[in-house]
C-alpha positions in Angstrom: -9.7 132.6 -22.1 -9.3 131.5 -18.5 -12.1 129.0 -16.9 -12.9 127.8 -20.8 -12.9 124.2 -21.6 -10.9 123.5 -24.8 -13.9 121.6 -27.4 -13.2 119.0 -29.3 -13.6 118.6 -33.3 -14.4 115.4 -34.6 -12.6 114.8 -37.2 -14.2 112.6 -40.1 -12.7 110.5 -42.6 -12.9 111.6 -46.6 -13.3 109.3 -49.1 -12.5 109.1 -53.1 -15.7 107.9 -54.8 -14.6 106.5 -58.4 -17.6 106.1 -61.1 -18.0 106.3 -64.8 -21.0 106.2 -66.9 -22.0 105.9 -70.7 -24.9 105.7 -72.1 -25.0 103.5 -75.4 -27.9 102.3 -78.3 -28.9 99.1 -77.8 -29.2 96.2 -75.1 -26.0 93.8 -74.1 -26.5 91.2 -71.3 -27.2 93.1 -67.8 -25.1 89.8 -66.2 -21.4 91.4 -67.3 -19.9 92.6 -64.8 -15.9 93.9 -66.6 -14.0 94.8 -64.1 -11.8 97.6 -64.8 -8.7 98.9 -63.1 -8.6 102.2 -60.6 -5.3 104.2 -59.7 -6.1 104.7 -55.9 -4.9 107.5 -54.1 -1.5 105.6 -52.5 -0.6 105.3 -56.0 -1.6 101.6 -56.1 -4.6 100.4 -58.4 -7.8 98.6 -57.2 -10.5 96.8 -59.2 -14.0 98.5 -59.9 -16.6 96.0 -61.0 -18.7 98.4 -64.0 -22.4 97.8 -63.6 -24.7 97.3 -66.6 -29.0 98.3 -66.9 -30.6 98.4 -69.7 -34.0 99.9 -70.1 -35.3 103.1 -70.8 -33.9 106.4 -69.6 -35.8 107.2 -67.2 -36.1 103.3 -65.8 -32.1 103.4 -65.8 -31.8 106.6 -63.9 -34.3 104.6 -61.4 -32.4 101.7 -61.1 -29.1 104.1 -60.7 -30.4 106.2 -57.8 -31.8 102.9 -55.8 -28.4 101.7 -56.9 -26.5 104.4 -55.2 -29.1 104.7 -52.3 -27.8 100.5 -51.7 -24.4 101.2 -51.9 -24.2 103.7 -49.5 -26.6 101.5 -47.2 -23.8 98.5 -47.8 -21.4 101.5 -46.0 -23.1 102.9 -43.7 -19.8 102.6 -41.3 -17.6 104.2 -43.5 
């Protein structure tokens, strides 16, 4: 239509968020970080550091979310 300004879409970026979880009997050291290897999008692979808690249920789902709540603090610019 005449006299209209054309708007603008801002356009932003899309991520791939890679995770994995188990849930296992028993305690092993919370210090072990393995690092495993992640095909990224390009086709090349990355390294994922895999995160251990131990505790209860519930007190790992806590520790998860605050978890997940500092990561996305960390990339806040992303």
């Amino acid at each position: 239509m005449a006299g209209q300004k054309p708007r603008l879409t801002l356009v932003k970026p899309h991520y791939t968020l890679s995770y994995g979880m188990r849930l296992d009997k028993g305690t092993v050291p919370e210090c072990s970080h393995p690092h495993v290897s992640v095909p990224l999008p390009d086709g090349s692979e990355g390294g994922m550091a895999l995160h251990v808690m131990n505790g209860t249920p519930e007190e790992i789902k806590a520790r998860l979310l605050e978890s997940v709540d500092a990561f996305f603090d960390l990339h806040a610019d992303a």
